[in-house]
PyMOL Python script that loads the backbone (N, CA, C, O; Angstrom):
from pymol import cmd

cmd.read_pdbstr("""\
ATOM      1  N   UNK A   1     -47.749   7.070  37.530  1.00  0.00           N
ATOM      2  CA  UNK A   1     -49.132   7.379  37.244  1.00  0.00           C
ATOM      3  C   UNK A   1     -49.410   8.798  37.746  1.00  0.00           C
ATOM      4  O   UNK A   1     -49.283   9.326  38.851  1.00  0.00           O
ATOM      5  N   UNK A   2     -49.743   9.142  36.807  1.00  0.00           N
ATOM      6  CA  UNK A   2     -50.398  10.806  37.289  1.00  0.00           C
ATOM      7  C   UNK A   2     -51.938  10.897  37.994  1.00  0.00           C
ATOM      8  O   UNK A   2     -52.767  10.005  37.813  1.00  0.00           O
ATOM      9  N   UNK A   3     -52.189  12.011  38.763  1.00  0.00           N
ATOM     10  CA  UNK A   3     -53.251  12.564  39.326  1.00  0.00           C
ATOM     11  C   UNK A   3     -54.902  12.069  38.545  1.00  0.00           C
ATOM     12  O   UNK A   3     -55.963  11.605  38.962  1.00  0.00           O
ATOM     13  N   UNK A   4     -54.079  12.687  36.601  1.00  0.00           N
ATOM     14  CA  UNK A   4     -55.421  12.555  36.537  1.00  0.00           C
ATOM     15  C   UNK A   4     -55.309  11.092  35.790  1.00  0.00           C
ATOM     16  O   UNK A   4     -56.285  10.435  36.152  1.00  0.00           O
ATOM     17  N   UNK A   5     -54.742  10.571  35.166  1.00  0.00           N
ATOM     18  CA  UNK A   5     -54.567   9.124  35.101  1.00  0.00           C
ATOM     19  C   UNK A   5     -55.687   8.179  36.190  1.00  0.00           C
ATOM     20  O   UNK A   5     -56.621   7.420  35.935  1.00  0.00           O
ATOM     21  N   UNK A   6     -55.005   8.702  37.617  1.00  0.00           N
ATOM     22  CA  UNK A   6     -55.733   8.290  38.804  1.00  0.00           C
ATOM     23  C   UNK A   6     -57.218   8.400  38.953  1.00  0.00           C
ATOM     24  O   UNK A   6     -58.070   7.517  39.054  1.00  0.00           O
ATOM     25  N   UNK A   7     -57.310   9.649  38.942  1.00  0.00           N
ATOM     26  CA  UNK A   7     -58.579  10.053  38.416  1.00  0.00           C
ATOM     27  C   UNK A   7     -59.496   9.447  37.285  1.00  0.00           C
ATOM     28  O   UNK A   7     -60.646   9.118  37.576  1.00  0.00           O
ATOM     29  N   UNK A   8     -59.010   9.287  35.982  1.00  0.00           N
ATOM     30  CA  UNK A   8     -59.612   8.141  35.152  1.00  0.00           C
ATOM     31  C   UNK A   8     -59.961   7.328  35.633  1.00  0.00           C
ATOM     32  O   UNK A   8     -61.185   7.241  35.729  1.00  0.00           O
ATOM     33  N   UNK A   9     -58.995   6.096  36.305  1.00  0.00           N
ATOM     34  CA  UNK A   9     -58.803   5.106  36.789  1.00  0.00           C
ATOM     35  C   UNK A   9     -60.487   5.176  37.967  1.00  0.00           C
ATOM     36  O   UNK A   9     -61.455   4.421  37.872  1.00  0.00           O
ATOM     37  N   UNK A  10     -60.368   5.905  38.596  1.00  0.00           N
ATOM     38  CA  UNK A  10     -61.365   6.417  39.520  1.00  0.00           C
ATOM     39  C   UNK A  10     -62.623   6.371  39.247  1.00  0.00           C
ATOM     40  O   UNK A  10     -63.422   5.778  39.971  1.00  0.00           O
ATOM     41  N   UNK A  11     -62.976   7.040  38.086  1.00  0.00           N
ATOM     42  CA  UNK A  11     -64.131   7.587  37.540  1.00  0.00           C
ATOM     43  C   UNK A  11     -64.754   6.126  36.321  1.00  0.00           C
ATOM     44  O   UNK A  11     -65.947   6.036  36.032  1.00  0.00           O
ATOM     45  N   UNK A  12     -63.698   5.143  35.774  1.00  0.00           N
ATOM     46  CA  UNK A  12     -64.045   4.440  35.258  1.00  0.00           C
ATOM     47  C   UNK A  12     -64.832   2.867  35.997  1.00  0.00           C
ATOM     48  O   UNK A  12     -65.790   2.138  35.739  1.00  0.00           O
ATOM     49  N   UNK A  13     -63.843   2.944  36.922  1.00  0.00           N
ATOM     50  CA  UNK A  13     -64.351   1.497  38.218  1.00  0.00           C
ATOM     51  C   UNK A  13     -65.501   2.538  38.929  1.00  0.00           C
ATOM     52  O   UNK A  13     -66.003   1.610  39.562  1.00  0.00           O
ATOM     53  N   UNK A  14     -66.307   3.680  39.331  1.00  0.00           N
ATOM     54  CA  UNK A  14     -66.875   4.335  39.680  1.00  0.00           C
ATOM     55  C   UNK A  14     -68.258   4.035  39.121  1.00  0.00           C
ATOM     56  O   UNK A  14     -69.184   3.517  39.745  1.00  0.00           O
ATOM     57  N   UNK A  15     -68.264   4.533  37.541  1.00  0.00           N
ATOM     58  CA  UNK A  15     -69.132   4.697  36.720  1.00  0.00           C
ATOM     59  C   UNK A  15     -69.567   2.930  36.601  1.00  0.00           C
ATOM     60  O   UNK A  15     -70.750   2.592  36.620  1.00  0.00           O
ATOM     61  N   UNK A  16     -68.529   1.997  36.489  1.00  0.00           N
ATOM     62  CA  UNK A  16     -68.941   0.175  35.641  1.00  0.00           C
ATOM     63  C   UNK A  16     -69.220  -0.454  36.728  1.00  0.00           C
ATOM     64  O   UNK A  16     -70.222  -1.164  36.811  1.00  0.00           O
ATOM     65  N   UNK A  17     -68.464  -0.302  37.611  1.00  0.00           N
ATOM     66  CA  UNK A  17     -68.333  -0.799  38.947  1.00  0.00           C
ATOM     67  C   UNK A  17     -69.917  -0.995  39.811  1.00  0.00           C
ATOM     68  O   UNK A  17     -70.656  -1.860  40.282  1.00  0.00           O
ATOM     69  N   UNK A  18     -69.808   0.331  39.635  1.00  0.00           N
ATOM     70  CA  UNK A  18     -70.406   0.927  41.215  1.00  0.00           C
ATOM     71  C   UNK A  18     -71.585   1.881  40.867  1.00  0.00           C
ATOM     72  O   UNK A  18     -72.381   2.486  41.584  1.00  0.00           O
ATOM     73  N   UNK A  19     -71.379   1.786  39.181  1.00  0.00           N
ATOM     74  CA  UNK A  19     -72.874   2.475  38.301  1.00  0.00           C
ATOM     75  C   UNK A  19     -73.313   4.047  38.790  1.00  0.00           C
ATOM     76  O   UNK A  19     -74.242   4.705  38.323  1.00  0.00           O
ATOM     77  N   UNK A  20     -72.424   4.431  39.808  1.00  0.00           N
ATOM     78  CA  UNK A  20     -72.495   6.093  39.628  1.00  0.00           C
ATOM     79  C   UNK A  20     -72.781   6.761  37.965  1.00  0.00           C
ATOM     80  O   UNK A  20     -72.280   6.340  36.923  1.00  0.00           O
ATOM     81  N   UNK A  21     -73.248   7.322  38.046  1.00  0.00           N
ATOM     82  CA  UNK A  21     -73.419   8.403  36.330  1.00  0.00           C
ATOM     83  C   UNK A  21     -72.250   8.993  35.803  1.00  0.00           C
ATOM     84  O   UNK A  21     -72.213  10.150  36.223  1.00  0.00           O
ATOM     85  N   UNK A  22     -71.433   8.790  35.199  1.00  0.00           N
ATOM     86  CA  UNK A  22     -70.111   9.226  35.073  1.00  0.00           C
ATOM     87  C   UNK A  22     -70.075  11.379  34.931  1.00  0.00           C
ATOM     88  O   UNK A  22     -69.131  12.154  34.780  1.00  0.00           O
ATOM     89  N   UNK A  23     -71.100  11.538  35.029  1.00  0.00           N
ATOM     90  CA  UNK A  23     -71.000  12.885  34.611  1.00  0.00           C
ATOM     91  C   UNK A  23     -71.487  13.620  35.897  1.00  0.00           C
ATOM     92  O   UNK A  23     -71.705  14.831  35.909  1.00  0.00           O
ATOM     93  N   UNK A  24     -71.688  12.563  37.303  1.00  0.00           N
ATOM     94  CA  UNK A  24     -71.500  13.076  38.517  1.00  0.00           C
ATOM     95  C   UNK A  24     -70.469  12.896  39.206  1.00  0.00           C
ATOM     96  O   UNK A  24     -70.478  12.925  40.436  1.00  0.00           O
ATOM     97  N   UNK A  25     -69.415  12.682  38.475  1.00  0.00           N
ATOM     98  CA  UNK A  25     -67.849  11.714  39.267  1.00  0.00           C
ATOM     99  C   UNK A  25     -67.394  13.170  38.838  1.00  0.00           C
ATOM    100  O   UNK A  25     -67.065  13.259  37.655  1.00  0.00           O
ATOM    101  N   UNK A  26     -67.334  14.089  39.441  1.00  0.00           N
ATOM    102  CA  UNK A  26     -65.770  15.205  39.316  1.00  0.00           C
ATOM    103  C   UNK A  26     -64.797  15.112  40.865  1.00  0.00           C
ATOM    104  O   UNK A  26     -65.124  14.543  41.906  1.00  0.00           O
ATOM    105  N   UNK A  27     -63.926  15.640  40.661  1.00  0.00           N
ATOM    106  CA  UNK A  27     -63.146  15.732  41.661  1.00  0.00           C
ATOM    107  C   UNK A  27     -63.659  16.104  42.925  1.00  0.00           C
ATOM    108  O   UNK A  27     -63.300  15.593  43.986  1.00  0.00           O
ATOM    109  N   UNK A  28     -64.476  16.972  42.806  1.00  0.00           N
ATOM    110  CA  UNK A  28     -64.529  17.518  44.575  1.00  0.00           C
ATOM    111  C   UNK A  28     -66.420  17.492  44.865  1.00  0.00           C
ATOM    112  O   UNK A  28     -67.131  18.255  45.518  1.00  0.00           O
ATOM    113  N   UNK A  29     -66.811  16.022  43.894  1.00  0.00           N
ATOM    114  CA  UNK A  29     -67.801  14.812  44.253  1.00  0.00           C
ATOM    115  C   UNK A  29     -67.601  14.553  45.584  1.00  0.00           C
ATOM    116  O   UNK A  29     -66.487  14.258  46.017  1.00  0.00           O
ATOM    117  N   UNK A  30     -68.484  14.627  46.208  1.00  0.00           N
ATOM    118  CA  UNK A  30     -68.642  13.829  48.117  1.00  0.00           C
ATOM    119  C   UNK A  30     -68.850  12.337  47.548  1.00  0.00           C
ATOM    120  O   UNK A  30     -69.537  11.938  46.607  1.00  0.00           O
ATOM    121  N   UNK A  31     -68.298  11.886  48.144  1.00  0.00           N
ATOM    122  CA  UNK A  31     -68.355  10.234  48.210  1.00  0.00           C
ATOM    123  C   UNK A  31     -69.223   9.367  48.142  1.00  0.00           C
ATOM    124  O   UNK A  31     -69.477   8.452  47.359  1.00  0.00           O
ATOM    125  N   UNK A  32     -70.061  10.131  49.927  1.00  0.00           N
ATOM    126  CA  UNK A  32     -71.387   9.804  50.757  1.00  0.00           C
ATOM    127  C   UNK A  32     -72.038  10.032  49.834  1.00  0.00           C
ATOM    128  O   UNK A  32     -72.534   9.210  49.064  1.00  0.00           O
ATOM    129  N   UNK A  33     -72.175  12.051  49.778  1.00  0.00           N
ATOM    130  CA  UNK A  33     -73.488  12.363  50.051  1.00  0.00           C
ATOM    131  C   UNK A  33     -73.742  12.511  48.449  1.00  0.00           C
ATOM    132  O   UNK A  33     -74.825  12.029  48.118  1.00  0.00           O
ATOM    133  N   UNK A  34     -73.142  12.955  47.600  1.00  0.00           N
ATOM    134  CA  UNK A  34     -73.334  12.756  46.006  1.00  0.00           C
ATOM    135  C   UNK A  34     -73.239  11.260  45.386  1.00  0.00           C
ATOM    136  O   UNK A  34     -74.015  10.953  44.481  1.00  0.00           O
ATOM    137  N   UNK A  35     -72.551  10.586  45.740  1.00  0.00           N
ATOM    138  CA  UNK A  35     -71.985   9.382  45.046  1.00  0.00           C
ATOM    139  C   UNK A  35     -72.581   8.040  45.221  1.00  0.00           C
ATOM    140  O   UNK A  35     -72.602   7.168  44.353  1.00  0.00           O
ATOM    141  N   UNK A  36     -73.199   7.924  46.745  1.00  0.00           N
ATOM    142  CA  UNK A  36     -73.948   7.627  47.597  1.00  0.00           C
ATOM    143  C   UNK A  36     -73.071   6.361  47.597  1.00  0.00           C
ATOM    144  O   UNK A  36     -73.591   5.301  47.247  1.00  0.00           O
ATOM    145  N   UNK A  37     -71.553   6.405  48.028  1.00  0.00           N
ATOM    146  CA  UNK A  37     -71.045   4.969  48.772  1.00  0.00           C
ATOM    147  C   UNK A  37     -70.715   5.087  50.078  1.00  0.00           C
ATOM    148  O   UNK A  37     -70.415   6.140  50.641  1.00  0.00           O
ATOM    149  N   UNK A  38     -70.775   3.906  50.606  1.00  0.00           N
ATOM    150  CA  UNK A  38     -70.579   3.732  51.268  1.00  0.00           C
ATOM    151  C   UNK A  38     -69.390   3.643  52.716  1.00  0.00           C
ATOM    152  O   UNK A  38     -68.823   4.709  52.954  1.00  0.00           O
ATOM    153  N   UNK A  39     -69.077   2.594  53.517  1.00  0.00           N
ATOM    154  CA  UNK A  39     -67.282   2.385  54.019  1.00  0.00           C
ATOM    155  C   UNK A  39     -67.142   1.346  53.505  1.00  0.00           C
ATOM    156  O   UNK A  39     -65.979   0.940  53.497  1.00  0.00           O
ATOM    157  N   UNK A  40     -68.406   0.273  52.731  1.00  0.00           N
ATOM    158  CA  UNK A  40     -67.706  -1.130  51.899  1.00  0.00           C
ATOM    159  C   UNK A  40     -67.965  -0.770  51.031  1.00  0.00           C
ATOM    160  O   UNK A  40     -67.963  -1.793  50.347  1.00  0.00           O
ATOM    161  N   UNK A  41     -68.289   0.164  50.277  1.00  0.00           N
ATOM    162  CA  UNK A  41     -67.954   0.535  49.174  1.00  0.00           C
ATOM    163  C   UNK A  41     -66.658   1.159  48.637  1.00  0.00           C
ATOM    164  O   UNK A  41     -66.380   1.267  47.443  1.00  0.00           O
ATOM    165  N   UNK A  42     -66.052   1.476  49.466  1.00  0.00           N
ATOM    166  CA  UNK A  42     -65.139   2.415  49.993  1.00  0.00           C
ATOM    167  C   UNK A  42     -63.828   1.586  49.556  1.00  0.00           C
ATOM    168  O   UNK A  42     -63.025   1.763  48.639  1.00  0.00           O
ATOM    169  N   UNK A  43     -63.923   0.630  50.550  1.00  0.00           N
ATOM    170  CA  UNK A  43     -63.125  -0.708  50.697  1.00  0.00           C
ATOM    171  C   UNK A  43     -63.372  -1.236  49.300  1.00  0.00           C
ATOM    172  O   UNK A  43     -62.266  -1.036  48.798  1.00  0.00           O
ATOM    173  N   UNK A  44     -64.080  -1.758  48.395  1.00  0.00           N
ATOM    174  CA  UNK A  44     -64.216  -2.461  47.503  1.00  0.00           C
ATOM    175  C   UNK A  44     -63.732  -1.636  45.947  1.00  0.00           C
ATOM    176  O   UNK A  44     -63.335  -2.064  44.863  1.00  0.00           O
ATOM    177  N   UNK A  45     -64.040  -0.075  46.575  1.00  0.00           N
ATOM    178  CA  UNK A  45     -62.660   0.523  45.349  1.00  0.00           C
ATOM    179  C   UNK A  45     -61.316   0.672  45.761  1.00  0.00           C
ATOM    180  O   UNK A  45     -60.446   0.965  44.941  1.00  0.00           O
ATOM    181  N   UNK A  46     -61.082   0.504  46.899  1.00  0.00           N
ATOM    182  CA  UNK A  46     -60.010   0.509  47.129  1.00  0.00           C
ATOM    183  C   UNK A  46     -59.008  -0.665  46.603  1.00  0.00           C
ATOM    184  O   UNK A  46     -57.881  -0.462  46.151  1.00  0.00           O
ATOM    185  N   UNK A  47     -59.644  -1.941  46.752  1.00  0.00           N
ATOM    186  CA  UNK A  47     -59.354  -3.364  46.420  1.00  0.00           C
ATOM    187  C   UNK A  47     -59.378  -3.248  44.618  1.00  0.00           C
ATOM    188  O   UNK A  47     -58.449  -3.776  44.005  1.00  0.00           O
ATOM    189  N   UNK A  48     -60.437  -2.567  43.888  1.00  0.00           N
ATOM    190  CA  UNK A  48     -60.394  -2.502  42.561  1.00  0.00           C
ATOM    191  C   UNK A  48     -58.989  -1.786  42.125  1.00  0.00           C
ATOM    192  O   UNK A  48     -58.176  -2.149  41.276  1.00  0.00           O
ATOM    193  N   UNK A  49     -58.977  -0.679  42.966  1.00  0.00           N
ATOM    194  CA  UNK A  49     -57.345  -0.113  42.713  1.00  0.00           C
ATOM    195  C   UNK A  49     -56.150  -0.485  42.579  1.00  0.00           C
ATOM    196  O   UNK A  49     -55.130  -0.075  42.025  1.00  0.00           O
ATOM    197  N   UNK A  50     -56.577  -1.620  43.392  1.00  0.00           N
ATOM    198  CA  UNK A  50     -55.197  -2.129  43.668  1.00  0.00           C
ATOM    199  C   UNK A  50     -54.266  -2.868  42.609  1.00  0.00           C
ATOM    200  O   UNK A  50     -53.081  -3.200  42.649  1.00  0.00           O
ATOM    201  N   UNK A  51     -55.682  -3.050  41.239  1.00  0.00           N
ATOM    202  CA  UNK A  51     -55.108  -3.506  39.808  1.00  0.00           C
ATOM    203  C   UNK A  51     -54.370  -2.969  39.581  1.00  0.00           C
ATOM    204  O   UNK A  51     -53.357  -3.504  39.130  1.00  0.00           O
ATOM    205  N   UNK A  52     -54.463  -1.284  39.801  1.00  0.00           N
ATOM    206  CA  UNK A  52     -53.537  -0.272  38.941  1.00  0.00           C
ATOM    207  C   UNK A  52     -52.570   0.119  39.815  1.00  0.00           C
ATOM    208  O   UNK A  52     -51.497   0.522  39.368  1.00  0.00           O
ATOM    209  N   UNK A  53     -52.752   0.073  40.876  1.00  0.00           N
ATOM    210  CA  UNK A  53     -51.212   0.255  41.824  1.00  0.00           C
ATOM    211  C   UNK A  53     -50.900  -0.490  42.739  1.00  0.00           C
ATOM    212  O   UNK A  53     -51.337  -0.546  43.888  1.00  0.00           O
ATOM    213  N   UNK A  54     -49.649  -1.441  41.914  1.00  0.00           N
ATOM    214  CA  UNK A  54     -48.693  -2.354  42.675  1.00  0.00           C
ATOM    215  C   UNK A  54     -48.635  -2.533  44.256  1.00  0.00           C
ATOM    216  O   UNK A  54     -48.910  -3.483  44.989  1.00  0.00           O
ATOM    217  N   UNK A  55     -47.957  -0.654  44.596  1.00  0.00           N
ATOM    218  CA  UNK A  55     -47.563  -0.617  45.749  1.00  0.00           C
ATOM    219  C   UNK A  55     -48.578  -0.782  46.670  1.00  0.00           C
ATOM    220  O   UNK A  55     -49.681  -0.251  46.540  1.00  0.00           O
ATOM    221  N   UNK A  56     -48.167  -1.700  47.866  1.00  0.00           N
ATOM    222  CA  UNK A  56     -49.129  -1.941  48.926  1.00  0.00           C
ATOM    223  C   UNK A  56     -49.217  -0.392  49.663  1.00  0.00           C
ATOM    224  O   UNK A  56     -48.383   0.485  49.890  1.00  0.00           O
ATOM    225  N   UNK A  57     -50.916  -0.565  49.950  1.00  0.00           N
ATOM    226  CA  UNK A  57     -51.779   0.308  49.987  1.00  0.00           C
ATOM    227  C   UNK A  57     -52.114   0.167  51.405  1.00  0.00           C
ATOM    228  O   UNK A  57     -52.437  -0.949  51.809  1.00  0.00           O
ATOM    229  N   UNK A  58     -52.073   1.283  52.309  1.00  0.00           N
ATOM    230  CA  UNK A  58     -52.500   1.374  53.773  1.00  0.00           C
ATOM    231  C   UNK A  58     -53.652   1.895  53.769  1.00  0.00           C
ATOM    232  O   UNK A  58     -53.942   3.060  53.499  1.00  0.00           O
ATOM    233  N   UNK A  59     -54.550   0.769  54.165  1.00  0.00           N
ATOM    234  CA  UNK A  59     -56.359   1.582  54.038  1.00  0.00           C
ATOM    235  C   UNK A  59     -56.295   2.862  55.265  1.00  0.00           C
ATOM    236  O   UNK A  59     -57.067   3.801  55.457  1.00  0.00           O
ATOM    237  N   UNK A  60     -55.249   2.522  55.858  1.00  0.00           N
ATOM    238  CA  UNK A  60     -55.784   3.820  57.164  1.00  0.00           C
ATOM    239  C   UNK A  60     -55.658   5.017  56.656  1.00  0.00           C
ATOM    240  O   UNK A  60     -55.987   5.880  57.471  1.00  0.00           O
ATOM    241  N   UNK A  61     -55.178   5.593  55.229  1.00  0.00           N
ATOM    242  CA  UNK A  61     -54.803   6.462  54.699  1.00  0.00           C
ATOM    243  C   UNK A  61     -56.080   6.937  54.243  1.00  0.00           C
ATOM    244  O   UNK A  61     -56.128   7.930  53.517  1.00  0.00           O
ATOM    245  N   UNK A  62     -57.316   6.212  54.663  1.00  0.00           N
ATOM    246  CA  UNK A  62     -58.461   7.216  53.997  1.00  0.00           C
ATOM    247  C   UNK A  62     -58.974   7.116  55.352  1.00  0.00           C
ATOM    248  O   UNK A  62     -59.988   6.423  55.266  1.00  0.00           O
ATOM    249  N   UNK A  63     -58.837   7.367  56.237  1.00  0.00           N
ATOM    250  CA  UNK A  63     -59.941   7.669  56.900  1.00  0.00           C
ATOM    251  C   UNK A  63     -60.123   8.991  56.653  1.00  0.00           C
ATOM    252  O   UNK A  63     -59.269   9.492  55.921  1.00  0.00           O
ATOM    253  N   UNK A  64     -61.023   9.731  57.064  1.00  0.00           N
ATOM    254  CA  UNK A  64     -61.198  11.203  56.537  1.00  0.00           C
ATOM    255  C   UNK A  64     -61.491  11.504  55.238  1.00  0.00           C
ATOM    256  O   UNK A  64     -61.592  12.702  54.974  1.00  0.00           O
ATOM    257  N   UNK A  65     -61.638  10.776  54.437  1.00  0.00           N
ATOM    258  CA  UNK A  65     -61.533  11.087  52.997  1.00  0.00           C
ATOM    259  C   UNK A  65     -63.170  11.388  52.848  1.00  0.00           C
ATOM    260  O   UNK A  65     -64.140  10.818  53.347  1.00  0.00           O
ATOM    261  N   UNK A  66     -63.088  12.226  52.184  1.00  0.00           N
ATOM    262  CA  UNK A  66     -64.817  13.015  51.688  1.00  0.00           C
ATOM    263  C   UNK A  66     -65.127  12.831  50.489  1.00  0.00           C
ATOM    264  O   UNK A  66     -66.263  12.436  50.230  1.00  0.00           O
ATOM    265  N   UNK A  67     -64.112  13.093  49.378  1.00  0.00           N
ATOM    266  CA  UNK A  67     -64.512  13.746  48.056  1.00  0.00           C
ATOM    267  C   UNK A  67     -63.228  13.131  47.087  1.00  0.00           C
ATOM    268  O   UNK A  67     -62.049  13.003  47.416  1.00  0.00           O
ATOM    269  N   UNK A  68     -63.802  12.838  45.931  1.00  0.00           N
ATOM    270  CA  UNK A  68     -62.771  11.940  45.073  1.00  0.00           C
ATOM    271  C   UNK A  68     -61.443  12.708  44.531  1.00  0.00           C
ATOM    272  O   UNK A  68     -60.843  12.078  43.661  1.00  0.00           O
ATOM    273  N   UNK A  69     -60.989  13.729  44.830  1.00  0.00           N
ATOM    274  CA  UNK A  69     -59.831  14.777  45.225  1.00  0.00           C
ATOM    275  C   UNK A  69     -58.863  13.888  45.838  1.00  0.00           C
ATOM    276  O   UNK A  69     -57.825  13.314  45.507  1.00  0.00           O
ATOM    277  N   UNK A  70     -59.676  14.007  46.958  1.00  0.00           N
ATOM    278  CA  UNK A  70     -59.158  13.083  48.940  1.00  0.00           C
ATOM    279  C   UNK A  70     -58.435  11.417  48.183  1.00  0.00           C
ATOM    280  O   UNK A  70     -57.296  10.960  48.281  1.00  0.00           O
ATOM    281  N   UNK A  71     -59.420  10.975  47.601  1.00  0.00           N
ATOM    282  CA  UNK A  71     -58.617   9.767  47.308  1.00  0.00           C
ATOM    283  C   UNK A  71     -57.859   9.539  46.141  1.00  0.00           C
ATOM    284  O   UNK A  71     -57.239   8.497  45.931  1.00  0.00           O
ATOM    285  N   UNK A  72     -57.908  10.541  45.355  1.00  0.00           N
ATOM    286  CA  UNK A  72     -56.494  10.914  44.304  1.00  0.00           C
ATOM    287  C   UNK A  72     -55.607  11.094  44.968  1.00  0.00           C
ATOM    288  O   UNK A  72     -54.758  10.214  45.104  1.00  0.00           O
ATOM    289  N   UNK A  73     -55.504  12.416  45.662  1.00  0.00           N
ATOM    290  CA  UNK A  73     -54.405  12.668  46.858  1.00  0.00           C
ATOM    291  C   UNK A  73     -53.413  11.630  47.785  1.00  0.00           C
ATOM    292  O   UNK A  73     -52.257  11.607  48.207  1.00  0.00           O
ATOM    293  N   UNK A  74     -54.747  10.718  47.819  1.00  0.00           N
ATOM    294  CA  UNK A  74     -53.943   9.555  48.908  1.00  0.00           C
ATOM    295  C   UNK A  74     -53.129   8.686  48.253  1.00  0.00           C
ATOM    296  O   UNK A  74     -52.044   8.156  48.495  1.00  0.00           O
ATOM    297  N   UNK A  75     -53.956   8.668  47.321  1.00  0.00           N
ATOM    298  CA  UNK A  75     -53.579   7.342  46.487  1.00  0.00           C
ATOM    299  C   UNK A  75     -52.035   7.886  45.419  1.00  0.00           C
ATOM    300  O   UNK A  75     -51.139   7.174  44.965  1.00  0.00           O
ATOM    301  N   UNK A  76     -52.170   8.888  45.343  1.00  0.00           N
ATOM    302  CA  UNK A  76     -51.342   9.315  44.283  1.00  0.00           C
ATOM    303  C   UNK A  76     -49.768   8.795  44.202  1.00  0.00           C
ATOM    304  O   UNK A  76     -49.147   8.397  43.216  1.00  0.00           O
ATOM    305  N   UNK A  77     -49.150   8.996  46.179  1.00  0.00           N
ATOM    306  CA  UNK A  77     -47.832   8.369  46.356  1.00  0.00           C
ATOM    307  C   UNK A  77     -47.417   7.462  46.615  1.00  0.00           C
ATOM    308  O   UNK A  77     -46.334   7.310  47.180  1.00  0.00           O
ATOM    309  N   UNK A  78     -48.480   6.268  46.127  1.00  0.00           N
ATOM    310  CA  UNK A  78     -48.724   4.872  46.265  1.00  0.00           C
ATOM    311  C   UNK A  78     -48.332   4.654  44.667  1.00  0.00           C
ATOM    312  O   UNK A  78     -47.676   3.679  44.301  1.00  0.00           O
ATOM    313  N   UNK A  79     -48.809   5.675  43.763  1.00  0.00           N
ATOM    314  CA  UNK A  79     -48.717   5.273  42.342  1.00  0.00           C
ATOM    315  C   UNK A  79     -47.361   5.639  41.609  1.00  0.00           C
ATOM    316  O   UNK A  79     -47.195   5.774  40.397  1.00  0.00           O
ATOM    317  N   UNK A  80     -46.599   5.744  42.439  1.00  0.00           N
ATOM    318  CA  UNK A  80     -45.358   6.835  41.752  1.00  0.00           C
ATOM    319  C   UNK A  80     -44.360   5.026  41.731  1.00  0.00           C
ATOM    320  O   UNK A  80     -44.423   3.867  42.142  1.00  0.00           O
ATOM    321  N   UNK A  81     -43.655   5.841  41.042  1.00  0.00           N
ATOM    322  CA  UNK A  81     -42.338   4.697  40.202  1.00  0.00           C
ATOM    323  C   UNK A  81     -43.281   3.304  40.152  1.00  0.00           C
ATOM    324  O   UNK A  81     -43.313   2.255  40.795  1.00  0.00           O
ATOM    325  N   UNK A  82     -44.170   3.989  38.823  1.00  0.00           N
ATOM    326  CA  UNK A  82     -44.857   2.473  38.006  1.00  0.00           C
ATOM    327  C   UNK A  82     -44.186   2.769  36.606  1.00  0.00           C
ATOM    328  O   UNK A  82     -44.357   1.994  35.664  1.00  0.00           O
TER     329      UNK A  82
END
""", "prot")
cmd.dss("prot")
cmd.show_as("cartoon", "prot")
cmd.util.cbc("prot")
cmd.orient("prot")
């Protein structure tokens, strides 16, 4: 799975999910302060993700995460050899 694959993936459970405006979901979107989620919100895309990537997923890998970049990034070498 690629970056922006990921990114799709992101922006689609974002927008249906979680009813963000899809045309405020870009990459270097704040989470918080644009997106307005939460840390169980956080958690609950993380869990939606987990449809699209197999590999078990270490939530400690976001702490720090700001901006939907941050969790492409993280997520990205979780998605490799699908």
């Amino acid at each position: 799975m690629t970056k922006d694959e990921i990114f799709d993936k992101l922006k689609t459970i974002l927008s249906e999910d979680f009813e963000v405006p899809a045309q405020d979901i870009t990459m270097d979107a704040l989470l918080g302060e644009e997106l307005d989620l939460d840390s169980i919100d956080a958690i609950d895309l993380l869990v939606k993700m987990k449809n699209f990537i197999p590999n078990k997923i270490d939530p400690e890998i976001f702490n720090g995460v700001r901006t939907v970049r941050d969790v492409v990034e993280k997520l990205y070498p979780y998605a490799q050899n699908i």
